[in-house]
MDAnalysis code that builds the backbone (N, CA, C; Angstrom):
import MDAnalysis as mda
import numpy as np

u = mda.Universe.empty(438, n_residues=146, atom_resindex=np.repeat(np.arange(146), 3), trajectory=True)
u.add_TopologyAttr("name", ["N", "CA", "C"] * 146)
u.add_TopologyAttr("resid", np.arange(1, 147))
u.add_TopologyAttr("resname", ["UNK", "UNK", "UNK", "UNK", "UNK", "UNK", "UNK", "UNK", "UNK", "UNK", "UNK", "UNK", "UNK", "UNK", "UNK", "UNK", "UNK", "UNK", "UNK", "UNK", "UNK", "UNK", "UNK", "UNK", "UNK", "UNK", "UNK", "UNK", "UNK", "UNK", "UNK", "UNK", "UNK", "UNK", "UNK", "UNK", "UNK", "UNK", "UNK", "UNK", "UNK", "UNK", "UNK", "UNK", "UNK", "UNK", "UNK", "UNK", "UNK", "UNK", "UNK", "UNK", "UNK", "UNK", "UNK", "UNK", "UNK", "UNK", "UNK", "UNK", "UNK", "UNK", "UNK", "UNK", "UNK", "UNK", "UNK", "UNK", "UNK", "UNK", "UNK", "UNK", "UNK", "UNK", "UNK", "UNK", "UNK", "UNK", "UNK", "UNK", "UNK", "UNK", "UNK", "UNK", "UNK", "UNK", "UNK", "UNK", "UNK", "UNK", "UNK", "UNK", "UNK", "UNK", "UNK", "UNK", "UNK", "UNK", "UNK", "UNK", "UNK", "UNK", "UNK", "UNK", "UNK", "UNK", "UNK", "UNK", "UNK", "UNK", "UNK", "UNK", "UNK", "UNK", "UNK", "UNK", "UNK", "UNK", "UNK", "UNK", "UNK", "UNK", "UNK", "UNK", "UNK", "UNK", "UNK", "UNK", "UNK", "UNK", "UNK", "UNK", "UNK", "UNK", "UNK", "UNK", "UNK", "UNK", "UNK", "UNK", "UNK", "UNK", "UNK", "UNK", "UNK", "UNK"])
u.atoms.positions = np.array([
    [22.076, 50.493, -77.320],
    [21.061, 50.190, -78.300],
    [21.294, 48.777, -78.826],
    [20.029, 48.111, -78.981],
    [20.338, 46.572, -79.172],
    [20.281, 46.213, -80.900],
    [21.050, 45.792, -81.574],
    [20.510, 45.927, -82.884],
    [20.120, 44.909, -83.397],
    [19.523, 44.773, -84.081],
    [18.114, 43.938, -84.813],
    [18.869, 43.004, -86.012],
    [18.767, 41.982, -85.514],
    [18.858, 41.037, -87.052],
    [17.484, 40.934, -87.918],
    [18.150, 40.991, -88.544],
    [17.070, 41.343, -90.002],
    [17.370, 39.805, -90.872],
    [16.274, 39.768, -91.897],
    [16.909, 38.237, -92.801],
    [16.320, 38.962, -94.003],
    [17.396, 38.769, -95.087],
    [16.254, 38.933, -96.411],
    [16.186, 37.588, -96.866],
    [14.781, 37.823, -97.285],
    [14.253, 36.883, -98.178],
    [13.950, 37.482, -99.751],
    [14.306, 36.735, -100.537],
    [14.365, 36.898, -101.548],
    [13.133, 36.285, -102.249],
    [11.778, 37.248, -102.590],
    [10.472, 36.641, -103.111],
    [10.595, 36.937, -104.725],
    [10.113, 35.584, -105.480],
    [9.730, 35.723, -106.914],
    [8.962, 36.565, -107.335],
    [8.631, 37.817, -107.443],
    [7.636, 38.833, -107.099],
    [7.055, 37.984, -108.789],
    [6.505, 37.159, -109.694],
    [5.907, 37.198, -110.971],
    [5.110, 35.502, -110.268],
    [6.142, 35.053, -109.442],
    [5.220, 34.067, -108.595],
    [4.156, 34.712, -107.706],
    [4.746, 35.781, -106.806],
    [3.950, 36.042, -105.704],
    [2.399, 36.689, -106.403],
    [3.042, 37.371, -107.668],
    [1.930, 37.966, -108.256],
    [0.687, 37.032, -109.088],
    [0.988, 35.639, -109.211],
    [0.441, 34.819, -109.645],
    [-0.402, 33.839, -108.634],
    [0.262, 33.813, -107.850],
    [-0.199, 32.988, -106.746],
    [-1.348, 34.152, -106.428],
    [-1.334, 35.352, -105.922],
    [-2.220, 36.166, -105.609],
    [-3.639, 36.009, -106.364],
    [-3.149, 36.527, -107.950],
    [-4.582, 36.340, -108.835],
    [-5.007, 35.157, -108.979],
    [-3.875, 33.864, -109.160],
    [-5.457, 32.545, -108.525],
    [-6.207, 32.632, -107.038],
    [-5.815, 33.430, -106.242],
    [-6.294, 33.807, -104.885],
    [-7.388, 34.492, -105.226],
    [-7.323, 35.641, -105.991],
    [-8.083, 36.603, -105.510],
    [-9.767, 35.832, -106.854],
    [-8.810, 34.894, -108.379],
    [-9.831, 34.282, -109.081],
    [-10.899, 32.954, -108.125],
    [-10.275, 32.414, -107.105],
    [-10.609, 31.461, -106.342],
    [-11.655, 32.411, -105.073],
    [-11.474, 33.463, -104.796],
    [-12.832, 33.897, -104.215],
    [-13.774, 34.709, -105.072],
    [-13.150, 35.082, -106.085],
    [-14.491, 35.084, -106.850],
    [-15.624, 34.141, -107.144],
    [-14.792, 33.303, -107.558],
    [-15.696, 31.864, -107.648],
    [-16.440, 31.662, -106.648],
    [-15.953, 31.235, -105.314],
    [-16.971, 30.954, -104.441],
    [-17.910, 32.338, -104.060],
    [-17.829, 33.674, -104.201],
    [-18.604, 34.075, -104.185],
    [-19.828, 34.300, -104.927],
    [-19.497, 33.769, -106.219],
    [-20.381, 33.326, -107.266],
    [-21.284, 32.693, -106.814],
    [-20.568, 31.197, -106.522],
    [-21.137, 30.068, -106.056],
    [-22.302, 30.568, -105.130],
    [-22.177, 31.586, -103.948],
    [-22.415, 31.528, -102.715],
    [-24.093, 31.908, -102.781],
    [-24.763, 32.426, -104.140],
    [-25.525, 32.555, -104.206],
    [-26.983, 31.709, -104.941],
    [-27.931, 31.204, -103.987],
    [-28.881, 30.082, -105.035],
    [-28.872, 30.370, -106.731],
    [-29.260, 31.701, -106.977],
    [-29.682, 31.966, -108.016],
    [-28.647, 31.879, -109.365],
    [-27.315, 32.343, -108.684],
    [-26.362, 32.157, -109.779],
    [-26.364, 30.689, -109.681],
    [-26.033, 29.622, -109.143],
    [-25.858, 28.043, -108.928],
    [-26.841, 27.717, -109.562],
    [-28.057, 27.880, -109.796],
    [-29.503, 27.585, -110.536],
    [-29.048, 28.172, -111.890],
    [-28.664, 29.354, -111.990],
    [-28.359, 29.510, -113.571],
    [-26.826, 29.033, -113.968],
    [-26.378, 28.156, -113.490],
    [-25.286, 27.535, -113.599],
    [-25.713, 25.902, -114.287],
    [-26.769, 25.611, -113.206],
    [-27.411, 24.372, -113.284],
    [-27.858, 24.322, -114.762],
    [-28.497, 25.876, -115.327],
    [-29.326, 25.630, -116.583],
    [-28.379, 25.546, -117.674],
    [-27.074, 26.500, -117.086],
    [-26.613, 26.502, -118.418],
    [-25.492, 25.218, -118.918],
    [-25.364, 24.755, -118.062],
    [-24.660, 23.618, -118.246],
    [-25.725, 22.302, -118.919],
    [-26.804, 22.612, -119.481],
    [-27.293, 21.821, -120.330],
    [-27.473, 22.125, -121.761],
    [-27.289, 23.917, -121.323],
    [-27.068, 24.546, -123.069],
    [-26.884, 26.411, -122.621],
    [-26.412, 26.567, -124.110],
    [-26.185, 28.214, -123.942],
    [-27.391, 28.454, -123.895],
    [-27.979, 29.719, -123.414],
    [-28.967, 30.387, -123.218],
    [-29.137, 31.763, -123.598],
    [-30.129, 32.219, -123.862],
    [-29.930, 33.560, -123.935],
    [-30.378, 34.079, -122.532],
    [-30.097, 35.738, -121.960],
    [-30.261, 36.256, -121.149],
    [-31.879, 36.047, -120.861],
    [-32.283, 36.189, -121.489],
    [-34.091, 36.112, -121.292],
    [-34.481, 34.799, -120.861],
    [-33.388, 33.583, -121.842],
    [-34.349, 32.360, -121.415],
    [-33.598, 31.923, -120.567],
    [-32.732, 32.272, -120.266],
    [-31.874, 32.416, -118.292],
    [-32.700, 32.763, -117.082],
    [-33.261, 33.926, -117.250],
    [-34.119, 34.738, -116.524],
    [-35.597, 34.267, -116.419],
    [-36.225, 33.253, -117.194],
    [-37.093, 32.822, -117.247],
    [-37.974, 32.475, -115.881],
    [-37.315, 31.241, -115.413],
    [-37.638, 30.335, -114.114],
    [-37.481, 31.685, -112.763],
    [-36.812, 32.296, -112.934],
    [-36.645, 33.236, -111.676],
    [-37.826, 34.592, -111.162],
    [-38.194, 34.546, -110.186],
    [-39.189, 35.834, -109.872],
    [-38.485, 36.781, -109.553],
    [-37.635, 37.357, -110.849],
    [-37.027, 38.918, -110.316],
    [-36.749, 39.163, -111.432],
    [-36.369, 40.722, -111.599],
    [-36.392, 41.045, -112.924],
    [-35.082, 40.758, -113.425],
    [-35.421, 41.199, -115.195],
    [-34.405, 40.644, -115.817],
    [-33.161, 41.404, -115.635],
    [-32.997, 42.753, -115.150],
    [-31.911, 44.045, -114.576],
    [-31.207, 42.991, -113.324],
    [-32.540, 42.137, -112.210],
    [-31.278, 41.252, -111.336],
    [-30.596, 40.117, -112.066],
    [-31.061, 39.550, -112.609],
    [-30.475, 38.470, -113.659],
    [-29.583, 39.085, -113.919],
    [-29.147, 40.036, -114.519],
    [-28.143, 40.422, -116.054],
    [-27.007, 40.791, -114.470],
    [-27.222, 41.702, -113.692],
    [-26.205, 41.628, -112.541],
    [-25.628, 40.018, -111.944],
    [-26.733, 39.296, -111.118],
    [-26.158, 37.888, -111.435],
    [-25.154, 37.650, -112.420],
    [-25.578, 37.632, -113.778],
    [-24.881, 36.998, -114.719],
    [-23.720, 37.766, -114.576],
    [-23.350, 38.971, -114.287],
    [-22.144, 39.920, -114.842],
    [-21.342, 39.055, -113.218],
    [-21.708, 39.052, -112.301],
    [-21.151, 37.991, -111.252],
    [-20.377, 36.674, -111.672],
    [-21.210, 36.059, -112.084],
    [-21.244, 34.945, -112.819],
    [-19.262, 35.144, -113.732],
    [-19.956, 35.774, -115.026],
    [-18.794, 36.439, -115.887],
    [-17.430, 36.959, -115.137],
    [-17.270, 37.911, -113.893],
    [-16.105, 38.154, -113.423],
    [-15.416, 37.222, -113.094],
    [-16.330, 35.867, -112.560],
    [-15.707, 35.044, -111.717],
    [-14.944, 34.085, -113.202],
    [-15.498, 33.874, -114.217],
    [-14.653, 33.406, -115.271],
    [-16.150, 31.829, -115.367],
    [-16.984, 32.095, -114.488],
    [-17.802, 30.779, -115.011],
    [-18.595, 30.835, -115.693],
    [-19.173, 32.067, -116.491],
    [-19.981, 32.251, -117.673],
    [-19.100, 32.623, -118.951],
    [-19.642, 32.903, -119.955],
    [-19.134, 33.582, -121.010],
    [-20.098, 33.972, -121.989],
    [-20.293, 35.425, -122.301],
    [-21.367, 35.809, -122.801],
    [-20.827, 36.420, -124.144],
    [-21.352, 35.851, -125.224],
    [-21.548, 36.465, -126.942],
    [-22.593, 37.500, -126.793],
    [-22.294, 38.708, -127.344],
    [-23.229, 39.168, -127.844],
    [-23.570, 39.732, -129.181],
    [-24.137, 39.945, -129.703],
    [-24.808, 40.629, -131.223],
    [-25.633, 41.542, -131.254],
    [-25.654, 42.860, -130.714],
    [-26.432, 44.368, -131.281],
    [-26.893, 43.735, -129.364],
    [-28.449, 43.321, -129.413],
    [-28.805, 43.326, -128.044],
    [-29.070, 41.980, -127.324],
    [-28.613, 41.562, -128.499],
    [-28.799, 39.872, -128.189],
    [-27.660, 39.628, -127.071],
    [-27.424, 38.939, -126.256],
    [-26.437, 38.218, -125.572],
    [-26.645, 36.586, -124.912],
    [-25.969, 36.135, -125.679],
    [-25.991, 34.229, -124.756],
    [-25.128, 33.835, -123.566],
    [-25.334, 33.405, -123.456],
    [-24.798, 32.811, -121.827],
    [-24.289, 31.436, -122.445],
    [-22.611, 30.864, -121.986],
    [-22.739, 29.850, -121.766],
    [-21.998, 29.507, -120.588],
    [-21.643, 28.533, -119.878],
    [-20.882, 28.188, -118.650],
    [-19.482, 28.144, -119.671],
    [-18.614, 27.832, -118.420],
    [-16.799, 28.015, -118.569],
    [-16.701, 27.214, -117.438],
    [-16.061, 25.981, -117.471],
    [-15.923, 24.786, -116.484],
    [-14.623, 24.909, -115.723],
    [-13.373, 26.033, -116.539],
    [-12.219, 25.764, -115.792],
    [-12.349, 26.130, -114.181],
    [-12.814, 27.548, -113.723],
    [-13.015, 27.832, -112.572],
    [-13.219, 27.053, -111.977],
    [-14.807, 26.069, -112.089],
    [-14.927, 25.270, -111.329],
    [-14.553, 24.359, -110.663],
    [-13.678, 23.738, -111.828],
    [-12.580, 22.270, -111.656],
    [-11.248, 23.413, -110.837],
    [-10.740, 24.284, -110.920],
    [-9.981, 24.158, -110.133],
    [-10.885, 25.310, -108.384],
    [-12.032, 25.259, -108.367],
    [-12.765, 25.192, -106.571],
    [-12.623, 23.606, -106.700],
    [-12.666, 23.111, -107.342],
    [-13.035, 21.305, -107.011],
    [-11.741, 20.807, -106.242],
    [-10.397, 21.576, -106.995],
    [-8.912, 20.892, -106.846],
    [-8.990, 21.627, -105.376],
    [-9.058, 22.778, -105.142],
    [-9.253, 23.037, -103.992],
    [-9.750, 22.755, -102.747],
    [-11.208, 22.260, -102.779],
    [-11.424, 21.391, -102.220],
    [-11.393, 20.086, -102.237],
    [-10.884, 19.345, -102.466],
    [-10.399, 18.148, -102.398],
    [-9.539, 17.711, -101.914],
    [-8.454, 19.051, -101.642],
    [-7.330, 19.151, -100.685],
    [-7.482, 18.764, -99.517],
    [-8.666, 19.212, -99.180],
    [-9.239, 18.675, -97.639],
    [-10.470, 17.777, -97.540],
    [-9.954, 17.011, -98.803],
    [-10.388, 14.995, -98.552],
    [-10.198, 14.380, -97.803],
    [-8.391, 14.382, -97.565],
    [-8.124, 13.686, -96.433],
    [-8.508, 13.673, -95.249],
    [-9.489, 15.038, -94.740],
    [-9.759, 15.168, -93.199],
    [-11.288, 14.146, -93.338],
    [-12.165, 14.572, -94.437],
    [-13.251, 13.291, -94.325],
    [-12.992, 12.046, -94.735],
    [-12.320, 11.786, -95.639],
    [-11.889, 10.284, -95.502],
    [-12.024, 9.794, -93.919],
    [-10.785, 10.058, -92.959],
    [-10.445, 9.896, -91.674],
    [-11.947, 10.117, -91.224],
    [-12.751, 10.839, -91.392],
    [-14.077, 10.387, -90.414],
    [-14.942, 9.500, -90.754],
    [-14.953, 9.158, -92.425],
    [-15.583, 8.443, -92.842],
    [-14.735, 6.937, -91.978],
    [-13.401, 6.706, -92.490],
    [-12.843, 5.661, -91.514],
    [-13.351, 5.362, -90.532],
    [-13.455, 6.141, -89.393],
    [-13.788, 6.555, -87.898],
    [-14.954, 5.679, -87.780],
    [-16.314, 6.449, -88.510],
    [-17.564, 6.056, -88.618],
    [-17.498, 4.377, -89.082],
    [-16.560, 3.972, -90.228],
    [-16.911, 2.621, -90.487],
    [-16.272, 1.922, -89.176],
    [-15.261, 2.146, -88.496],
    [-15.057, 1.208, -87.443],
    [-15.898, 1.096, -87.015],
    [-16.462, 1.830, -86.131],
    [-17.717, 2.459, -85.394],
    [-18.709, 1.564, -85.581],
    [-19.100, 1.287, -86.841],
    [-20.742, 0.433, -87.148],
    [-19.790, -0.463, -87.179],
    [-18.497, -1.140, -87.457],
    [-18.494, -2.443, -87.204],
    [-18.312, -2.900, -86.042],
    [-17.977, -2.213, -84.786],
    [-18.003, -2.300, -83.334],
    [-19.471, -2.814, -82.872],
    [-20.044, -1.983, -83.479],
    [-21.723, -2.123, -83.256],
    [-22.550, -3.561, -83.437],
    [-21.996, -3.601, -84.885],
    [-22.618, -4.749, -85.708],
    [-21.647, -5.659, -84.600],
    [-20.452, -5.872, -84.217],
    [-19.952, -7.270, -83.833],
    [-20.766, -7.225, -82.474],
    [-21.040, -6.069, -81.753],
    [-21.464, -6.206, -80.201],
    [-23.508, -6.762, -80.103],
    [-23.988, -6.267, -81.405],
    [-25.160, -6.584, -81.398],
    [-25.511, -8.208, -81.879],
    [-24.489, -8.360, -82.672],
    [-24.349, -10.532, -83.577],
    [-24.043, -11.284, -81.753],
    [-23.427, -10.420, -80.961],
    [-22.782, -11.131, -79.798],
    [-24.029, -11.365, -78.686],
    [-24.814, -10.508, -78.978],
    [-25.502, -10.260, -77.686],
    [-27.168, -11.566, -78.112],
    [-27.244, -11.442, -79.377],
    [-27.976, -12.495, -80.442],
    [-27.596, -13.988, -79.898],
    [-26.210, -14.442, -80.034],
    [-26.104, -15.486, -79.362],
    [-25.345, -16.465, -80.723],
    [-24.625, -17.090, -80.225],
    [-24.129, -17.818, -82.381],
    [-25.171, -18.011, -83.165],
    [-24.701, -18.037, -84.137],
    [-25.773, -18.027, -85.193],
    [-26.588, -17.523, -85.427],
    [-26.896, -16.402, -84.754],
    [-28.020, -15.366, -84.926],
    [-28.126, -14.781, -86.379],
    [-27.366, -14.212, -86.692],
    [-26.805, -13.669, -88.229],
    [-27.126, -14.588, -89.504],
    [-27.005, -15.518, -89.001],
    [-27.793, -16.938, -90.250],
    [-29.145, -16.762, -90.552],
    [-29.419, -16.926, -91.606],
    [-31.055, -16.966, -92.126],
    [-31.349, -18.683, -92.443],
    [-32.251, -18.885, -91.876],
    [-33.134, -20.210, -92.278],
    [-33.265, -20.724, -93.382],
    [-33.008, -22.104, -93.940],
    [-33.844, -22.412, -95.023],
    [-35.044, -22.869, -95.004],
    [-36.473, -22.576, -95.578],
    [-37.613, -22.652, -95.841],
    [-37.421, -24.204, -96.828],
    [-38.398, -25.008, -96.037],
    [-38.681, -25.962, -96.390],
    [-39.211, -26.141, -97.844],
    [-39.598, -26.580, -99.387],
    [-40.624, -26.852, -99.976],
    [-40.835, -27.916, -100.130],
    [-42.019, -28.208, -100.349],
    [-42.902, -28.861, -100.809],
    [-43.552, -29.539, -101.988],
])
């Protein structure tokens, strides 16, 4: 019988458990995101709190899909709703967002590098098209007056 090396690793289980719930808060968010209607009532409320009704306004569906939206919205941590007897306001909560932003931004560096790519690219272009012009092509004239 052949026996097995084993390794322990020794995990921070209050890290692992932390790292998880920004995991599991980071797809909430984008599933938030993932929908026009919540992103449109994102759009509104980030110019002011709202109430549920004048949220629901602009949209052709009832106010029962709205208030689901919004409770979407709320799990993910990008709304925050007051309420009073039946009243309830809506306002946005920016932290979520800024950290999908930190997230993606992580993978800047891969478009940077194409954006790079692309500017060589048109300047290859631009030097092969000034060449084919003949010298001085690229110069503009001065207009005589009179």
């Amino acid at each position: 019988m052949l026996a097995r090396s084993t390794t322990l690793r020794l995990v921070d289980g209050d890290a692992a458990r932390q790292e998880r719930a920004e995991q599991d808060q980071l797809d909430r968010v984008f599933f938030a995101l993932s929908d026009p209607i919540r992103r449109a009532s994102l759009d509104r409320l980030g110019e002011q709190a709202l109430l549920v009704s004048e949220l629901a306004a602009p949209f052709d569906i009832s106010l029962q899909a709205v208030s689901r939206h919004i409770q979407v919205l709320v799990r993910a941590g990008l709304v925050q709703q007051q309420r009073s007897g039946r009243i309830s306001r809506c306002s946005i909560a920016v932290g979520p967002i800024f950290t999908a932003a930190v997230w993606i931004n992580r993978y800047s560096k891969y478009w940077q590098a194409q954006f790079d790519t692309l500017a060589g690219w048109l300047d290859v272009i631009e030097r092969r098209r000034s060449a084919r012009r003949g010298p001085g092509a690229g110069k503009t004239r001065k207009r005589r007056t009179s």
